[in-house]
C-alpha positions as a Markdown table, in Angstrom:
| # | Residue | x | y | z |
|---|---|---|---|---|
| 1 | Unk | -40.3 | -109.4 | -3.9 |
| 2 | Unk | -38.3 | -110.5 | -7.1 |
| 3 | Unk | -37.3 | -107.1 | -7.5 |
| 4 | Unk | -35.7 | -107.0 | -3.9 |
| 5 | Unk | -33.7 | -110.4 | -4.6 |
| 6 | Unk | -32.4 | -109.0 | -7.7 |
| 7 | Unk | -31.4 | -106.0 | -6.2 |
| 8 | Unk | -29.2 | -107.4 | -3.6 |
| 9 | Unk | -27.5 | -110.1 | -6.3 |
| 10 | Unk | -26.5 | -106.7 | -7.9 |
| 11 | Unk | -25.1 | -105.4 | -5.0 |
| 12 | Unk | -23.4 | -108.9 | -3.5 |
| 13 | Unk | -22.0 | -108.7 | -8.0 |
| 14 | Unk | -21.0 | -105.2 | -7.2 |
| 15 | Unk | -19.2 | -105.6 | -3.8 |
| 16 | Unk | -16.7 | -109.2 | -4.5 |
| 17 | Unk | -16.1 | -106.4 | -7.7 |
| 18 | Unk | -15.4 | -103.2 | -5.7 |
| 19 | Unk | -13.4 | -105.5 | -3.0 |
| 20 | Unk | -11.4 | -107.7 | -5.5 |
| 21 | Unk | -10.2 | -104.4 | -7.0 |
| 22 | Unk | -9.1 | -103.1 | -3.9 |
| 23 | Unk | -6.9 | -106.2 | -3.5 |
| 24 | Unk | -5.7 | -106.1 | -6.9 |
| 25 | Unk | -4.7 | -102.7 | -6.1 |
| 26 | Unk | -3.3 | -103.1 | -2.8 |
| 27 | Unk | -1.1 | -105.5 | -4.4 |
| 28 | Unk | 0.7 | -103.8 | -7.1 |
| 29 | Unk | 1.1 | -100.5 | -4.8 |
| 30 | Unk | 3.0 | -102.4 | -2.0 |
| 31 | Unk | 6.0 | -100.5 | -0.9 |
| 32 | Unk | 9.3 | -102.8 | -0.9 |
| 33 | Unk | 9.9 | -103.5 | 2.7 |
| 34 | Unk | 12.9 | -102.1 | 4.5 |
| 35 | Unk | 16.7 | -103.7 | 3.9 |
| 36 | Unk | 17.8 | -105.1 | 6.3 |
| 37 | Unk | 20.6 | -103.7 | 9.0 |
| 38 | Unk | 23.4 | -105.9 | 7.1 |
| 39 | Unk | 25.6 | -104.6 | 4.7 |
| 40 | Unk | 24.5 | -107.3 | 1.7 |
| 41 | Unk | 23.1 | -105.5 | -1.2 |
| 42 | Unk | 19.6 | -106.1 | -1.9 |
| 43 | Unk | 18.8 | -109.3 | -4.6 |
| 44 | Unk | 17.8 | -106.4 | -7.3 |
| 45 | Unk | 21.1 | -103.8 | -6.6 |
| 46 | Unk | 23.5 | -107.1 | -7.2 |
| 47 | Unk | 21.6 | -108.1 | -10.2 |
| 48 | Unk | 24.0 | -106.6 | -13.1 |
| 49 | Unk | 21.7 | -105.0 | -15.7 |
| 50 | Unk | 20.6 | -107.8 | -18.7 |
| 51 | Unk | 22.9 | -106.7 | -21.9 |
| 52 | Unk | 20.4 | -105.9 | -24.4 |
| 53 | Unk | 22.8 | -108.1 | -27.2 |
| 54 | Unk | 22.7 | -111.0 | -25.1 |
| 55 | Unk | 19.1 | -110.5 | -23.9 |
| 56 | Unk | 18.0 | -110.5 | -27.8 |
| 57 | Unk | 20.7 | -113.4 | -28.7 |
| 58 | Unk | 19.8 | -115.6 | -26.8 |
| 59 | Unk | 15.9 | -115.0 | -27.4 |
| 60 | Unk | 13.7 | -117.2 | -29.8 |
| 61 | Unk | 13.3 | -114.0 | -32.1 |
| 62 | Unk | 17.2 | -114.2 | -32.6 |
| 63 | Unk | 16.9 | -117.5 | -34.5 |
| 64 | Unk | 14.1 | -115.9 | -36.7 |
| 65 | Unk | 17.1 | -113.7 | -38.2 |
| 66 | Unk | 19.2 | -114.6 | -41.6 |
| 67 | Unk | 22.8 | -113.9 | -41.4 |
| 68 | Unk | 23.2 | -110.3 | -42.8 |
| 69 | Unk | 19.9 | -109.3 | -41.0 |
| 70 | Unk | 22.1 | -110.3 | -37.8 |
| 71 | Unk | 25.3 | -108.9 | -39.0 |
| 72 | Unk | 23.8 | -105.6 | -40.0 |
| 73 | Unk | 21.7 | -105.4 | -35.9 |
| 74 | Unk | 24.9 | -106.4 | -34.7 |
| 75 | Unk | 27.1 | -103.5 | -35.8 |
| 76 | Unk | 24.0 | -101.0 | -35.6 |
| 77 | Unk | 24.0 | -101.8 | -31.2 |
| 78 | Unk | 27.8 | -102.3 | -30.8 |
| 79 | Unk | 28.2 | -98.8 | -33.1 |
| 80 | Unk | 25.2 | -97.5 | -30.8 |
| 81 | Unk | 23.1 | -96.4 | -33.7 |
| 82 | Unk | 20.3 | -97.6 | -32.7 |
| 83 | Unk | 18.3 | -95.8 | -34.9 |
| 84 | Unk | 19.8 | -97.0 | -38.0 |
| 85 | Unk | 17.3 | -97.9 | -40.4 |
| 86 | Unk | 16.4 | -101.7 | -41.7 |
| 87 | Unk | 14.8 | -102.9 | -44.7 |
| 88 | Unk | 13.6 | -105.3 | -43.8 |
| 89 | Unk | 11.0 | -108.1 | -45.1 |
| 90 | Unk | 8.4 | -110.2 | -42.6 |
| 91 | Unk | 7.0 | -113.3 | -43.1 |
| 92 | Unk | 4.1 | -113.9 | -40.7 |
| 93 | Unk | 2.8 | -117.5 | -40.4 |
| 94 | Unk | -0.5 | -117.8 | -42.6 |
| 95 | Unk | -2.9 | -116.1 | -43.2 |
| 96 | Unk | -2.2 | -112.6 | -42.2 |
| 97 | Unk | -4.7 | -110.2 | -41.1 |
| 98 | Unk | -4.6 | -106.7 | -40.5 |
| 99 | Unk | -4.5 | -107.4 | -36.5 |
| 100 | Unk | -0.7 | -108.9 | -38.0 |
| 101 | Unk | -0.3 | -105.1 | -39.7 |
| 102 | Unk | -1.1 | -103.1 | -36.0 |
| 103 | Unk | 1.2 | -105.3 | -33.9 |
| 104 | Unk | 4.2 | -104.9 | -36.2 |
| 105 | Unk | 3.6 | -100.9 | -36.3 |
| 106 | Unk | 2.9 | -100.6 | -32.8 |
| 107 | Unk | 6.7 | -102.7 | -32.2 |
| 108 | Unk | 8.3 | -99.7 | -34.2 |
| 109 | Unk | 7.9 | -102.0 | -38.0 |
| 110 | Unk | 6.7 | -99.1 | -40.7 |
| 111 | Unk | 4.5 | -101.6 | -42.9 |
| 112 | Unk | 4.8 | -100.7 | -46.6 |
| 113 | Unk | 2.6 | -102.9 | -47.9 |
| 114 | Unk | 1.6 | -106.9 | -47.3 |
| 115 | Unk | 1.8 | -109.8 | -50.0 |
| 116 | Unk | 0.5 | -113.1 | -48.8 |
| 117 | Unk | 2.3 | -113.5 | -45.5 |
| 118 | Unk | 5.2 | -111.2 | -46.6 |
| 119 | Unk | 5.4 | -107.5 | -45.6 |
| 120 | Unk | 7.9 | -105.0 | -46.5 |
| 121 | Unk | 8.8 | -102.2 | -44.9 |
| 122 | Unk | 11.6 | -100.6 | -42.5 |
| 123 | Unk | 12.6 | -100.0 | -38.7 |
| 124 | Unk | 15.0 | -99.0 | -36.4 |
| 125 | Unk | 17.8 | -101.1 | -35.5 |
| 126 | Unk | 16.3 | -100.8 | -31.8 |
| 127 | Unk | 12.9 | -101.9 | -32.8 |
| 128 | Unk | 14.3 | -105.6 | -34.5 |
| 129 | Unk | 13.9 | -107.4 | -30.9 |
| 130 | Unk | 10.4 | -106.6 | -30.4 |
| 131 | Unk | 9.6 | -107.3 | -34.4 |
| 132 | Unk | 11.1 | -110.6 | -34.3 |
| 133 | Unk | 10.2 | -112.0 | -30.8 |
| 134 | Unk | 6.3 | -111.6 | -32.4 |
| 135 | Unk | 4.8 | -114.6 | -32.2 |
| 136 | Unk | 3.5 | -114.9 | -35.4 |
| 137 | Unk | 6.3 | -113.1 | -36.8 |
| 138 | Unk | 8.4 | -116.4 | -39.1 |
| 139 | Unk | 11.0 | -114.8 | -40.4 |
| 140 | Unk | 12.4 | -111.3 | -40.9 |
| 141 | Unk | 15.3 | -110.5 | -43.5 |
| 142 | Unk | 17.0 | -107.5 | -44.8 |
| 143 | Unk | 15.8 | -106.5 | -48.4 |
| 144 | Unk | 18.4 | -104.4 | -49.4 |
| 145 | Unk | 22.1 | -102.7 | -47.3 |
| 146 | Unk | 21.3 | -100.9 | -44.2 |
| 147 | Unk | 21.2 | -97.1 | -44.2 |
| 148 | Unk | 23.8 | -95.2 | -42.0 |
């Protein structure tokens, strides 16, 4: 009889499982609904797209910049060489673990090597937003002239 009672727990477990996924799902594959017959464009056609300059400037990464690192970003977008490259030191807020090493590669930072909370290494221009909007991510300065 135990064995009966713990069968159906399983399968109650199983089915609030298999029928809150099918909500989750239903969800996210919802088809926008139809405009309407006026001639207003939608909310997301009259939305201008964000500038990515802006976007970044006014972003709490932004303020983790020095001068010349936002000088040297700066010129890289408005050039559109994005893919310039930019030494570039990181200071992560203490202690730094290698967890801090995989998120800065996987946002487009090529580690060098880590000293304390410092790392050294370089990335694209395009990369610095995601680098320094990190939120362990302190500080981020150039370490040397950006490469053309």
């Amino acid at each position: 009889m135990k064995t009966s009672k713990f069968y159906r727990i399983v399968l109650a477990v199983i089915i609030v499982f298999v029928v809150t996924a099918a909500t989750h799902l239903e969800a996210k594959t919802e088809r926008p609904k139809a405009k309407a017959a006026s001639n207003e464009p939608a909310a997301s056609e009259a939305a201008a797209p964000a500038d990515p300059i802006v976007s970044f400037q006014n972003s709490s990464g932004w303020g983790k910049l020095d001068q010349p690192t936002q000088e040297a970003w700066l010129d890289a977008m408005k050039s559109g060489d994005t893919k310039r490259r930019l030494d570039c030191f990181v200071r992560v807020r203490a202690p730094a673990d290698r967890g801090d090493a995989s998120f800065l590669i996987s946002n487009g930072y090529d580690v060098r090597m880590f000293s304390g909370p410092i790392a050294t290494g370089h990335m694209n221009a395009e990369d610095l937003p995601s680098v320094a909007n990190l939120p362990f991510v302190a500080s981020v300065r150039l370490s040397k002239a950006p490469q053309n």
